[in-house]
N, C-alpha and C positions, 0 to 999 in steps of 0.2 A: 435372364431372370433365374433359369434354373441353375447355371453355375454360380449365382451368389446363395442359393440355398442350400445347395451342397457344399459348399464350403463354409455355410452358418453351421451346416450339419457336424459340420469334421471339425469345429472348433469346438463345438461343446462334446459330441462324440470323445477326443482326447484324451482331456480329464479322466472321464469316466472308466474309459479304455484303463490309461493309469492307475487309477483305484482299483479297478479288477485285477487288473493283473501284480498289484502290491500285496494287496489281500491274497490273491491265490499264492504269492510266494510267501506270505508273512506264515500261511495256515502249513505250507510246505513244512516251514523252519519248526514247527511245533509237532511233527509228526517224524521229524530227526531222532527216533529214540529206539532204544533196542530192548525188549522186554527179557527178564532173565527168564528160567523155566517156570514151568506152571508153578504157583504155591499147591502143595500135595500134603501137608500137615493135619493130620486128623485133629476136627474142630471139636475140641472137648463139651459134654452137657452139665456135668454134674456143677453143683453148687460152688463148690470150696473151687474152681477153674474159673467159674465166674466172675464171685467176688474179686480173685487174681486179679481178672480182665478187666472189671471196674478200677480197682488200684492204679492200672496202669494206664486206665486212661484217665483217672483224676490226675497222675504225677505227670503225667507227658500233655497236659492242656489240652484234652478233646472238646472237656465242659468250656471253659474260656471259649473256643474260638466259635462251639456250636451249637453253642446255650446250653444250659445249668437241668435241660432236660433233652440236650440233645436237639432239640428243635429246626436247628439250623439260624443263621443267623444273618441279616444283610448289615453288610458297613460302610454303608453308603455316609454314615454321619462323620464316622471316625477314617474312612480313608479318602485319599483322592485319588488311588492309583493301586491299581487300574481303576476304571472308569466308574465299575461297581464291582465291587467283589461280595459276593452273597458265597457263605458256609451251607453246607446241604443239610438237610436233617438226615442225622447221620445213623440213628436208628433204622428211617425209613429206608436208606440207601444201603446197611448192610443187611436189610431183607431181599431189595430187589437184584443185588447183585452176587455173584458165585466169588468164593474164598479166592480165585487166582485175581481176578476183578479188584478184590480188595485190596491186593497185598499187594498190586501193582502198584494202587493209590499212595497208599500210607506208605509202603518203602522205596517204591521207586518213582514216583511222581511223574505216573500216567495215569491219565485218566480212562473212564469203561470205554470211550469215543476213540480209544488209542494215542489221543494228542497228550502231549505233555500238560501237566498243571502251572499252576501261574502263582497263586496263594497259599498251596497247600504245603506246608515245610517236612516235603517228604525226607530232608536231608535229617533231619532230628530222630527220624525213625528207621534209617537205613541198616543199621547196624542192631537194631532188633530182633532178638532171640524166636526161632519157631514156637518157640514154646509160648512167650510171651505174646508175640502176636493172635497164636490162635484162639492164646485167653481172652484177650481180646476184641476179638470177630465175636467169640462166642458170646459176651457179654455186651455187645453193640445191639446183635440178634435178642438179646431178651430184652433190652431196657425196651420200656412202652415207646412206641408210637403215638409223639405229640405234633398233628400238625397243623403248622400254618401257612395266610399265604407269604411266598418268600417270590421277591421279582427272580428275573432270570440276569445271571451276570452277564457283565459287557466289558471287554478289552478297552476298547477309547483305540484311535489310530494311531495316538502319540505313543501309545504301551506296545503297539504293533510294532511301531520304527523303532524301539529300543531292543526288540528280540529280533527283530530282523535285521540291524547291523549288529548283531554282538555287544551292544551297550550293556544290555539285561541279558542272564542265561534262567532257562527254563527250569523247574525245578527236578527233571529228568536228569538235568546236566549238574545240576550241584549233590542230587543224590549220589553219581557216579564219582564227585569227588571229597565224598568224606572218607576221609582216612581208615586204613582196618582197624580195630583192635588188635592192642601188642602185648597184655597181658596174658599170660597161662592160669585159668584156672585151677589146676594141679598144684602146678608151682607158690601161684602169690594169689590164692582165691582170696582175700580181703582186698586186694589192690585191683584184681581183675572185675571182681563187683563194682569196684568204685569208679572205675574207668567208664566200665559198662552204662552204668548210672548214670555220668557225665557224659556220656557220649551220644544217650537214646533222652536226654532230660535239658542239659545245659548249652549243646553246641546250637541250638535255635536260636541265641542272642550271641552268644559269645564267640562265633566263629568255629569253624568245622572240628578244627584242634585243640579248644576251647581257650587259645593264646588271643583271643581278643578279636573284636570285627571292626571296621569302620565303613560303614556302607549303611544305602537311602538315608545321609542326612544323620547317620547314630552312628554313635562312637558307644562300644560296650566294652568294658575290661578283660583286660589278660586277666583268666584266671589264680594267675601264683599268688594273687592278692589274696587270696585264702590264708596263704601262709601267716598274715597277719592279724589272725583270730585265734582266740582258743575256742576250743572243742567247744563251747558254752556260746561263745558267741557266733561263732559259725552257726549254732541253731539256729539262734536270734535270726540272723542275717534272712537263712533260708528259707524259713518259715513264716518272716513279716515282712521281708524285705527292707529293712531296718537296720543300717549300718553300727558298728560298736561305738562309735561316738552322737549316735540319733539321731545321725540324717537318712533322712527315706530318701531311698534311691530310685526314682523316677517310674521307669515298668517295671524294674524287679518290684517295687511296692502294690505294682499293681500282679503284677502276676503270681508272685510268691506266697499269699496269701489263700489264693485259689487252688493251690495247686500241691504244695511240699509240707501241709501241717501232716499229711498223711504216709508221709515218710516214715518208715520205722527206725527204731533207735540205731540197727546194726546198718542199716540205709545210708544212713549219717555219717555214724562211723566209716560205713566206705568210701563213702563220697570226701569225704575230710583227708580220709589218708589218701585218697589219691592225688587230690585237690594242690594238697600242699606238701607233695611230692615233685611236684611240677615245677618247681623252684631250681629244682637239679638240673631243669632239660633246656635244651636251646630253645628260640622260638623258630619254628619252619617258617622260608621267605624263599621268593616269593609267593603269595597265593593271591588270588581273585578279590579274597574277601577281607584281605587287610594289605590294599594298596599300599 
């Protein structure tokens, strides 16, 4: 009798066994990351730094992804993958945590836990100026404190099996493979801004190089499709997400709206002449994110 109960043991025992030890290796595979130095950029207070810092996180999508107060936000409605992805409230988060904390967040896509992120498109913000960033932080730090309750996220095991064979990479690993910037601001400061711009604003849909992505399911354009607007219409475009012959383009419609009315006119202008500059340049192959 007791050798049929210890072998009823060892069959369900197994499984379990298994799941521990997939999970201990799945949480391994998110802790694969290398933090650069401490962020040491002195966090400006004054007004006119702030405001900065608000601009920059209306044009880079902080409001979009973590409410229109910062709040934080669950997308449980609008995703299915991961399991639940819940946005923090992001005010409250850059109170409780120190400037190196944050900066590992937003540019390098670790979390305060050390593990890499999963939702958070640190790759759009990698190539973000000290300056910008600490405007920033600074400005995260003052907007109020709205909160609610927000559940706590969850991976799902099928989001586990995709980072843990290499299907899916962490966003520690797509931070580390956005491209440098190649403009001088010496040199070509109108093109180097506009790079800049595209670089910390547009490669979040469009691919790290901004030559197009096709990945989860979306196909987003090569940018040189710029080329085929005038100055006039490229507002349009940016600002409503509203194509020059009036078709609404999908998330740009949703996103552009939110986020680029607040672009300044010389904004534009860089963005445009870098935009559709791009025409001259080959497209880089292979990458990840346009199989």
């Amino acid at each position: 009798m007791r050798i049929f109960i210890l072998i009823a043991a060892a069959i369900v025992a197994a499984p379990l066994l298994g799941l521990g030890g997939f999970y201990l290796l799945s949480e391994a595979k998110f802790r694969e990351v290398t933090r650069d130095s401490p962020f040491e950029a002195a966090i400006p207070t004054d007004a006119t730094s702030i405001e900065h810092g608000r601009h920059v996180a209306r044009t880079r999508g902080c409001f979009g992804c973590h409410g229109q107060q910062l709040q934080g936000k669950d997308f449980d409605e609008q995703w299915d993958w991961p399991e639940r992805a819940v946005a923090p409230n992001l005010a409250l988060y850059a109170r409780e945590h120190d400037d190196a904390t944050l900066e590992a967040a937003i540019r390098q896509g670790v979390g305060a836990n050390g593990k890499a992120l999963i939702s958070m498109p640190s790759y759009n913000f990698a190539r973000m100026s000290d300056d910008d960033l600490a405007a920033l932080i600074a400005f995260l730090r003052s907007a109020p404190v709205v909160e609610i309750d927000l559940p706590k996220p969850k991976l799902g095991w099928g989001v586990r099996w995709t980072f843990f064979t290499g299907e899916e990479k962490h966003m520690a690993e797509w931070a580390d493979a956005v491209p440098p910037l190649r403009f001088d601001g010496e040199e070509e400061p109108q093109r180097a801004h506009g790079e800049y711009l595209a670089m910390t604003m547009c490669n979040e849909c469009h691919g790290l190089d901004l030559r197009g992505a096709t990945l989860w399911d979306a196909v987003t354009p090569d940018l040189i499709v710029v080329s085929a607007y005038s100055r006039e219409e490229f507002e349009k475009l940016i600002t409503t997400g509203v194509a020059m012959n009036g078709r609404e383009l999908g998330l740009m419609r949703l996103v552009a709206p939110d986020r680029f009315p607040e672009l300044t006119d010389e904004e534009i202008d860089a963005l445009y002449l870098h935009l559709t500059s791009l025409v001259d340049e080959p497209v880089p192959s292979p990458v990840f994110w346009r199989p």
